[in-house]
Z-matrix of the N, CA and C atoms (Angstrom, degrees):
N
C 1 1.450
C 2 1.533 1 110.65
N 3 1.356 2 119.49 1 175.59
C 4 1.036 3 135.90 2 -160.28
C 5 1.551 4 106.33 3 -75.40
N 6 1.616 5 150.55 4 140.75
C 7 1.163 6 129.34 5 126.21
C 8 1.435 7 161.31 6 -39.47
N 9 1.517 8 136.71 7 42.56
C 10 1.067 9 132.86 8 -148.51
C 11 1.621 10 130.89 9 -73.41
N 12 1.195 11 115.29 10 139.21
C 13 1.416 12 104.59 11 -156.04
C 14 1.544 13 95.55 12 -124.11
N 15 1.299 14 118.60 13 148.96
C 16 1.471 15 117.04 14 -173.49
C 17 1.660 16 95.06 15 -131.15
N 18 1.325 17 122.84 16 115.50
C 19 1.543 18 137.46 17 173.52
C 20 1.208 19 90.91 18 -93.20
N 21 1.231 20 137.62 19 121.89
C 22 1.704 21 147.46 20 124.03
C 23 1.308 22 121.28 21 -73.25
N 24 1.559 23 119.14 22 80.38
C 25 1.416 24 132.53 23 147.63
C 26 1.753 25 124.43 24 -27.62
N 27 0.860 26 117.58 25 64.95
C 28 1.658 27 125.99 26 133.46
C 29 1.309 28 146.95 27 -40.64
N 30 1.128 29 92.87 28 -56.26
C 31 2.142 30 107.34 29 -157.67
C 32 1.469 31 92.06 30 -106.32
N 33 1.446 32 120.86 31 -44.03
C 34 1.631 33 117.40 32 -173.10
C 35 1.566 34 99.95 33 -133.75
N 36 1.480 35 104.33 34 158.96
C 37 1.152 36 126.59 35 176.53
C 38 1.780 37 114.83 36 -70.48
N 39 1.617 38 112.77 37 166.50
C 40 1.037 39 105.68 38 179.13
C 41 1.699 40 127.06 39 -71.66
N 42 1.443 41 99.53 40 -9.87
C 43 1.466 42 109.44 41 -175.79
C 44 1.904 43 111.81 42 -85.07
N 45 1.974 44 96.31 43 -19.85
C 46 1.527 45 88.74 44 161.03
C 47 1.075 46 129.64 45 -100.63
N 48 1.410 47 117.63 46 -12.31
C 49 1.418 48 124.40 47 162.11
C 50 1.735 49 130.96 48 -51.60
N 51 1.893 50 81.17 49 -64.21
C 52 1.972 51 81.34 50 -178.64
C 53 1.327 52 123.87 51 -58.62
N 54 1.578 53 147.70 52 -40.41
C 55 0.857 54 140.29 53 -171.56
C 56 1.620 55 109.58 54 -49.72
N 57 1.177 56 93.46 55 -58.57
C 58 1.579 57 91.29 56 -169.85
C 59 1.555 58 130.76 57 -65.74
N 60 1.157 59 101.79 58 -4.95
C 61 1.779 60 132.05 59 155.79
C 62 0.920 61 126.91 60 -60.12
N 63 1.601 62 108.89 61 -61.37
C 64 1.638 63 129.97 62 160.77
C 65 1.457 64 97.23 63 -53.01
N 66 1.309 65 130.93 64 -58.88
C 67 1.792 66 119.16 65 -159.61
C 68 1.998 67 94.43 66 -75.12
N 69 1.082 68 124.66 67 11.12
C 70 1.494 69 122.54 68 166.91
C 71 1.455 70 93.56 69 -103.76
N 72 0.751 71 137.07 70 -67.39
C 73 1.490 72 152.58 71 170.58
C 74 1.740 73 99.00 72 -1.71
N 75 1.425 74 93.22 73 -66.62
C 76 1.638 75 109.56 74 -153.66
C 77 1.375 76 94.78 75 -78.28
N 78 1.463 77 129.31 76 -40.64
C 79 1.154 78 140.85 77 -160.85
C 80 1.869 79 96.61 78 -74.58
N 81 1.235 80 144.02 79 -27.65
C 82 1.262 81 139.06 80 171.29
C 83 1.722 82 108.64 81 -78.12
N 84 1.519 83 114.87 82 -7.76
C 85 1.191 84 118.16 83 -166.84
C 86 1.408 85 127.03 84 81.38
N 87 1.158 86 129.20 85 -5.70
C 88 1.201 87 138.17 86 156.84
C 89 1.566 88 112.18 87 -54.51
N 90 1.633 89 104.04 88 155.18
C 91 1.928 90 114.88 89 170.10
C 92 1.709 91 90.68 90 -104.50
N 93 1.307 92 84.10 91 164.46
C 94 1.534 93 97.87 92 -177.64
C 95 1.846 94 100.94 93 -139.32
N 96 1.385 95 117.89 94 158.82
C 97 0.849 96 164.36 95 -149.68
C 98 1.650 97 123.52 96 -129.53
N 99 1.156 98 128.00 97 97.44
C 100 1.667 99 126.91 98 177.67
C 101 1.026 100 108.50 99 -128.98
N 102 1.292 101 127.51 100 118.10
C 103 0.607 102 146.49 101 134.35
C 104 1.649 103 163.97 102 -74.98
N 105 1.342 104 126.55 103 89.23
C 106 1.801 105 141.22 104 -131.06
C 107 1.755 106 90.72 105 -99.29
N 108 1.328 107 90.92 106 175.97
C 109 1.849 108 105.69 107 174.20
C 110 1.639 109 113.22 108 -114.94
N 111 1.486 110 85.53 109 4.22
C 112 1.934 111 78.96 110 154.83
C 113 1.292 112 111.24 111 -157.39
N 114 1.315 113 128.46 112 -163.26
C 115 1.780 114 136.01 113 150.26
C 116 1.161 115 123.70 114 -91.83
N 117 1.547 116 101.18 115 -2.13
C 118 1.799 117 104.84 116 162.82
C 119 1.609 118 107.51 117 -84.94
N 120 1.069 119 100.06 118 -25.86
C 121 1.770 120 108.21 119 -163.87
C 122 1.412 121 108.02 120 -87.04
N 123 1.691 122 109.94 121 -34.15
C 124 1.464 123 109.83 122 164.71
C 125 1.407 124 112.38 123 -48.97
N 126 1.592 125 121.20 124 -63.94
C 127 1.343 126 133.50 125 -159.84
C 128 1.642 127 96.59 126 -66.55
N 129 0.983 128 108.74 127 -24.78
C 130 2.183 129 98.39 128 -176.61
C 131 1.446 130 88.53 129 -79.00
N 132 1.150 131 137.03 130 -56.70
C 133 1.854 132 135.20 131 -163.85
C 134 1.805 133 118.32 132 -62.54
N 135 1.786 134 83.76 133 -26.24
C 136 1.649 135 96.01 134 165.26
C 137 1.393 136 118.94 135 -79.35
N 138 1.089 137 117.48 136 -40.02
C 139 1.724 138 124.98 137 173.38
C 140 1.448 139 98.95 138 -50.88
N 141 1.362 140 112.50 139 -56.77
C 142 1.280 141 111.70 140 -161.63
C 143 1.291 142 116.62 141 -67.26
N 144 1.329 143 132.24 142 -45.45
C 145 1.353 144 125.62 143 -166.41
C 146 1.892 145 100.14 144 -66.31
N 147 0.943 146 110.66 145 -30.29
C 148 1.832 147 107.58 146 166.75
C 149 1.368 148 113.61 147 -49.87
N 150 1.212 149 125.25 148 -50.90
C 151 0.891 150 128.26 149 -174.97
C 152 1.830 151 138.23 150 -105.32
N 153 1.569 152 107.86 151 7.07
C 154 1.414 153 122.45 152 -165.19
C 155 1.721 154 93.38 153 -88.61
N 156 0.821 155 138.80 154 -13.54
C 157 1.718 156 145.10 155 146.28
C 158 1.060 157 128.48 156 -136.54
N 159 1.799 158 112.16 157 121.19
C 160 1.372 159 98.58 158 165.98
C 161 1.765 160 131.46 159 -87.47
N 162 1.356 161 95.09 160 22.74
C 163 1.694 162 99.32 161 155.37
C 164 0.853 163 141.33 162 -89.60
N 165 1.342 164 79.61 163 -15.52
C 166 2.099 165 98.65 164 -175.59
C 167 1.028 166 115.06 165 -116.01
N 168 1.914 167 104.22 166 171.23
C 169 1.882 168 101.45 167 -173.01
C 170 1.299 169 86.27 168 -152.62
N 171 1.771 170 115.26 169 111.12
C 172 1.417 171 146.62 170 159.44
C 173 1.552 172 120.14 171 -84.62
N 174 1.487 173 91.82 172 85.64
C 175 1.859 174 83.05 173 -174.96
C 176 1.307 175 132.30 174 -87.07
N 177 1.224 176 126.27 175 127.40
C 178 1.402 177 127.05 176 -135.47
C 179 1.696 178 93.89 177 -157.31
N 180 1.699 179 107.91 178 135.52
C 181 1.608 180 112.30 179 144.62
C 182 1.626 181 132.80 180 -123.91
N 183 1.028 182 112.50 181 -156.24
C 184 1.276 183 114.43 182 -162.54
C 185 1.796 184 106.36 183 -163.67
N 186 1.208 185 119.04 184 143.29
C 187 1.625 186 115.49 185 -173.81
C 188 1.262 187 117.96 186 -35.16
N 189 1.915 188 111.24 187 -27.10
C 190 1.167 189 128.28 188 -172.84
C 191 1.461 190 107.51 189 -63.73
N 192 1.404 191 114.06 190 -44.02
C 193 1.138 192 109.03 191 -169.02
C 194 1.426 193 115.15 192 -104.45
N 195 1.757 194 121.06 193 12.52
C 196 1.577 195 118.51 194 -176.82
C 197 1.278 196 120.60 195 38.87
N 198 1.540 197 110.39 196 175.96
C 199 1.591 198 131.11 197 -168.51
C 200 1.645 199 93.04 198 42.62
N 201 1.596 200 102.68 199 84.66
C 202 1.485 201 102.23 200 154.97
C 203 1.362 202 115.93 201 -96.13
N 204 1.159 203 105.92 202 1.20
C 205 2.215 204 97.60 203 160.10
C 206 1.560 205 111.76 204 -74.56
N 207 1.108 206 115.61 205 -21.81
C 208 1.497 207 119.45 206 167.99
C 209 1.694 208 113.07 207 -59.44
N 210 1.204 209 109.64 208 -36.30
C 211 1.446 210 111.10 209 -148.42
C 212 1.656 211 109.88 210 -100.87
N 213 1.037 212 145.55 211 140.29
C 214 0.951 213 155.52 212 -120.03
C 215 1.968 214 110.61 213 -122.21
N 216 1.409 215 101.51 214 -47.48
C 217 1.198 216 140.42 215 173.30
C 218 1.902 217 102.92 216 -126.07
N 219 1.681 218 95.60 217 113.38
C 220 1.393 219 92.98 218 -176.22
C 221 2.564 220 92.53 219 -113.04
N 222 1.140 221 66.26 220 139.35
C 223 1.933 222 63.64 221 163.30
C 224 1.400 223 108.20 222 -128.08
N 225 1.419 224 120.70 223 149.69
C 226 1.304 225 138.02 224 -147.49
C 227 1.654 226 105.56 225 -166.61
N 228 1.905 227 115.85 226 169.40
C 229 1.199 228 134.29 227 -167.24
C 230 1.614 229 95.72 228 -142.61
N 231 1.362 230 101.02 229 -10.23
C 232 1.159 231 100.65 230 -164.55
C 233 2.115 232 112.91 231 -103.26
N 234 1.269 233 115.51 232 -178.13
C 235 1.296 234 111.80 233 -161.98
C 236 1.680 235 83.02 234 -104.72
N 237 1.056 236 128.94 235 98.69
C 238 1.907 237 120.58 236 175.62
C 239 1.084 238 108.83 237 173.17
N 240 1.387 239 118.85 238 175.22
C 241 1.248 240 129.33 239 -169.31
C 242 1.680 241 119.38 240 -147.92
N 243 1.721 242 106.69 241 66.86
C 244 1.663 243 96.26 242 -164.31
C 245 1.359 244 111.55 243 -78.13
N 246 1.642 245 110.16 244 -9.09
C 247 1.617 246 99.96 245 -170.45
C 248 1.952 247 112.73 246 -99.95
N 249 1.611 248 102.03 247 18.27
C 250 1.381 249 107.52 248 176.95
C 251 1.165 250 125.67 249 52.66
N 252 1.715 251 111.39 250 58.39
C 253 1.404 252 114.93 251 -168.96
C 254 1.510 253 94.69 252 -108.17
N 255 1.656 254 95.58 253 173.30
C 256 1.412 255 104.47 254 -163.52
C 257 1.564 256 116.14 255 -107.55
N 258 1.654 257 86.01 256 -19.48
C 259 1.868 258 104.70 257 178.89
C 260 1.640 259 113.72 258 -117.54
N 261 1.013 260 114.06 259 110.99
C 262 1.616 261 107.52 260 167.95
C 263 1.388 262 105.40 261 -78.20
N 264 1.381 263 104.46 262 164.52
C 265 1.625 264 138.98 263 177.29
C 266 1.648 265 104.25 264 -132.91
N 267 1.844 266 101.93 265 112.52
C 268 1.717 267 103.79 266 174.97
C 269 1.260 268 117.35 267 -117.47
N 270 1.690 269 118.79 268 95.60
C 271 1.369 270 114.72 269 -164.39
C 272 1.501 271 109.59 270 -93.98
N 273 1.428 272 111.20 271 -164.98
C 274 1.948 273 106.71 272 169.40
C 275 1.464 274 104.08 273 45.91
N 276 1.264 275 149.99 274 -9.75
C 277 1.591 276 130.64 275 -178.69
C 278 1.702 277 88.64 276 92.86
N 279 1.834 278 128.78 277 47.22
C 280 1.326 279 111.85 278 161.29
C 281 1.649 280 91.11 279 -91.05
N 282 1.306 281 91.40 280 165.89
C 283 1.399 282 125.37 281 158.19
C 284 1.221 283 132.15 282 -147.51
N 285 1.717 284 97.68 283 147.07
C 286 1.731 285 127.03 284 -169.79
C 287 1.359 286 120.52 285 -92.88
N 288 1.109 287 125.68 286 119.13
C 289 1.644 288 129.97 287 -179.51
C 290 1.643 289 88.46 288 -77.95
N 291 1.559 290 134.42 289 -25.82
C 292 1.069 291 128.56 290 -175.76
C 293 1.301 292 137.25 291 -102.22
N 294 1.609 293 127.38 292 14.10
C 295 1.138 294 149.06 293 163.78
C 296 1.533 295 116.03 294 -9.07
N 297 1.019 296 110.28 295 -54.25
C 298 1.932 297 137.69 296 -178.69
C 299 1.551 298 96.42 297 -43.76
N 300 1.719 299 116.84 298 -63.62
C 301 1.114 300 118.73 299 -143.22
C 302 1.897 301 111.62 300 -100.35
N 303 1.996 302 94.20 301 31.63
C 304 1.748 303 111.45 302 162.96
C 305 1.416 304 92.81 303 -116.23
N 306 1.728 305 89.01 304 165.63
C 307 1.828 306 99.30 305 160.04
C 308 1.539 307 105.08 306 -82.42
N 309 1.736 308 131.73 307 -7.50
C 310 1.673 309 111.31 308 -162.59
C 311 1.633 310 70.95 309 -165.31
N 312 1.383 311 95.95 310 132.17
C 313 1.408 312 106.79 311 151.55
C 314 1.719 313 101.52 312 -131.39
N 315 2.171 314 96.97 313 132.48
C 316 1.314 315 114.80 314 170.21
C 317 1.373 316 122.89 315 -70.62
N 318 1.290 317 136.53 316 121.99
C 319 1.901 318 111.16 317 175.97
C 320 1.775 319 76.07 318 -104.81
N 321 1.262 320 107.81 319 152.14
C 322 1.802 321 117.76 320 174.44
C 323 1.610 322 91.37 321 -139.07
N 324 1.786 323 98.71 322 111.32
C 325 1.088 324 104.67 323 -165.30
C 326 1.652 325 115.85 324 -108.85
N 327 1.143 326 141.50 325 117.85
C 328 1.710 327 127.48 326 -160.27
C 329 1.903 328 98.34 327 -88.29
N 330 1.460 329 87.23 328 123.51
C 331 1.667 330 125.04 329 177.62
C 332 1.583 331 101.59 330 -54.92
N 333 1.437 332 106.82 331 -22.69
C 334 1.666 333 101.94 332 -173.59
C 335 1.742 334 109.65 333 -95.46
N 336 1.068 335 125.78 334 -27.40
C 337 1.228 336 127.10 335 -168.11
C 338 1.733 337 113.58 336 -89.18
N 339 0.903 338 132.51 337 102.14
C 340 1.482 339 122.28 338 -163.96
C 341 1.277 340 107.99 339 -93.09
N 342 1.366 341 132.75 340 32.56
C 343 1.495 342 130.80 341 169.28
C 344 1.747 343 82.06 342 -108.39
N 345 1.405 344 119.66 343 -58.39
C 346 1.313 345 131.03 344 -155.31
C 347 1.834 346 84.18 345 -44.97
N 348 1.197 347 124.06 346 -76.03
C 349 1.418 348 145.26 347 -172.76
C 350 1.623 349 102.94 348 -46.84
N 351 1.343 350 143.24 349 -42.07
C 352 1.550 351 125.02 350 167.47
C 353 1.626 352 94.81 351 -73.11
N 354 1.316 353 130.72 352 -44.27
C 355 1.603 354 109.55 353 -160.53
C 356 1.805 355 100.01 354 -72.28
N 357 1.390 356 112.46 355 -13.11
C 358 1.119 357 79.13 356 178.59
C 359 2.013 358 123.64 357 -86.17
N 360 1.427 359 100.37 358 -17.87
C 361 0.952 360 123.67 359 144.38
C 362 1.651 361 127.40 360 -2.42
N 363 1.204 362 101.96 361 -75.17
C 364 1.692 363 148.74 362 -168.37
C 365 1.543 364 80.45 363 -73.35
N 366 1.260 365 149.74 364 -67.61
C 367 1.521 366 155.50 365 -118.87
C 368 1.987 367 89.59 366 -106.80
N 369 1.655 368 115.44 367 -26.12
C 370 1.100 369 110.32 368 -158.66
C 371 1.672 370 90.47 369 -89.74
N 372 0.676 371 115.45 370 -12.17
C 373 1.817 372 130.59 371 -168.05
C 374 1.461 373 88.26 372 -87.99
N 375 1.302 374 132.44 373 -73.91
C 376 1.151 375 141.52 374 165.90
C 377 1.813 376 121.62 375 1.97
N 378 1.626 377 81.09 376 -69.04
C 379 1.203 378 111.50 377 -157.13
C 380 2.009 379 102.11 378 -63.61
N 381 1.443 380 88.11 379 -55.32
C 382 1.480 381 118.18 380 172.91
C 383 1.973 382 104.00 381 -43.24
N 384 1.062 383 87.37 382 -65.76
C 385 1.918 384 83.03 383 -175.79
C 386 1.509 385 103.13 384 -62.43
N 387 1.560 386 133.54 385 -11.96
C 388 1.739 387 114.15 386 -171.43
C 389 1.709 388 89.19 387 -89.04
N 390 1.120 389 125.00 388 -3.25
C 391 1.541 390 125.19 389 -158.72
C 392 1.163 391 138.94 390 75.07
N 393 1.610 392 97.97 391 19.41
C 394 1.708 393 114.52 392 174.71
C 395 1.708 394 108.23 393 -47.13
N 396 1.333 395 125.08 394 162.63
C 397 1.521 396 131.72 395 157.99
C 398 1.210 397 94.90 396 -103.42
N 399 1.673 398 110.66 397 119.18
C 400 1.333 399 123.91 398 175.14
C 401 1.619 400 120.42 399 -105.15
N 402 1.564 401 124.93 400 147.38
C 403 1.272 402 131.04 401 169.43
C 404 1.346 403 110.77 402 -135.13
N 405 1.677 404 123.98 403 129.60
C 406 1.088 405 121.32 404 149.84
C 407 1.699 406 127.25 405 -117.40
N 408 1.430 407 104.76 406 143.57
C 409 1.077 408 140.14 407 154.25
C 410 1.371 409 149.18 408 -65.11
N 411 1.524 410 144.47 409 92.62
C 412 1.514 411 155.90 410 -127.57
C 413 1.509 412 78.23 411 -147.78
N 414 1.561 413 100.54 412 134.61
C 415 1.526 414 110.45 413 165.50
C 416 2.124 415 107.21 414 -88.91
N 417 1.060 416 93.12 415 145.96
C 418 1.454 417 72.36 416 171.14
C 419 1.808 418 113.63 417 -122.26
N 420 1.099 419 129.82 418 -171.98
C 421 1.525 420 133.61 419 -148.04
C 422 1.371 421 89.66 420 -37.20
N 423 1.286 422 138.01 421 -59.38
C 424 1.479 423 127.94 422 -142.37
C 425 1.678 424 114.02 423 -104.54
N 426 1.319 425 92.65 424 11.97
C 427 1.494 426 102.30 425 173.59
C 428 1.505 427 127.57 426 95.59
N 429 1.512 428 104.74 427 -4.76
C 430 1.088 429 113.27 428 -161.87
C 431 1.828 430 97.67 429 -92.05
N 432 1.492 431 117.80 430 157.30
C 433 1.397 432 128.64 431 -173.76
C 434 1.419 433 115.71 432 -81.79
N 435 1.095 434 119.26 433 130.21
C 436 1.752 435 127.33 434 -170.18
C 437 1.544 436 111.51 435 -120.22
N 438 1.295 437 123.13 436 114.39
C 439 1.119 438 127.76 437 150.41
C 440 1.552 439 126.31 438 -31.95
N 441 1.499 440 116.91 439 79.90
C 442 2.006 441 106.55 440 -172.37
C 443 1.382 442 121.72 441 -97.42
N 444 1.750 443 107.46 442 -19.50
C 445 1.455 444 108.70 443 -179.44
C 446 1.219 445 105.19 444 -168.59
N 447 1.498 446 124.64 445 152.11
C 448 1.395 447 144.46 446 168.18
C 449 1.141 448 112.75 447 -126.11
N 450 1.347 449 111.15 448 133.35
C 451 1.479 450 125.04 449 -178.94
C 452 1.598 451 116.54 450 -133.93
């Protein structure tokens, strides 16, 4: 079964979190998968990873920019997988009818929104009855990621 991982955003936002996920991501050799709750939200997460360091270079597309077999890091609104990644990323409260068919699916959940935080809740229950192996994640004071529960 699938790996599911639950990030609870606290200390930083999702725009400082994911990148550096994705640059673990890429760095094990794996493609990755993001998935947003709109095509506005794609195109802001796409801006951003251009620009969230200028030391670094996160290569990444978007429908906008086609040939997602090229792309390494694909971002999407949509429920699919054209660039054959192995890890999804589920930001904004999206959801995957296709969870099953990664080795790790991310949920990145924001600490501030408390609907976002019970549904994800609801999704961990979910996850738990298909027979996923679950882990969650709580940042603690200094930002750093904490192992809080397995299910």
């Amino acid at each position: 079964m699938t790996e599911v991982r639950f990030y609870h955003l606290q200390r930083t936002s999702l725009e400082a979190a994911l990148p550096k996920l994705l640059e673990r991501t890429l760095a094990r050799g794996q493609r990755a998968l993001v998935m947003a709750g709109s095509n506005e939200r794609v195109e802001a997460l796409t801006a951003h990873l251009w620009t969230y360091d200028p030391n670094s270079f996160l290569p990444h597309g978007s429908k906008r920019d086609g040939r997602p077999e090229r792309q390494p890091v694909w971002l999407t609104d949509q429920d699919e997988n054209p660039n054959n990644a192995t890890v999804l990323f589920l930001t904004d409260g999206a959801q995957s009818g296709a969870v099953s068919g990664f080795e790790l699916c991310v949920e990145m959940l924001d600490g501030q929104d408390e609907a976002a935080v019970a549904a994800g809740r609801q999704r961990w229950a979910a996850y738990k009855e298909a027979g996923h192996s679950l882990v969650y994640y709580q940042q603690d004071e200094n930002g750093r990621w904490q192992e809080k529960a397995k299910g």
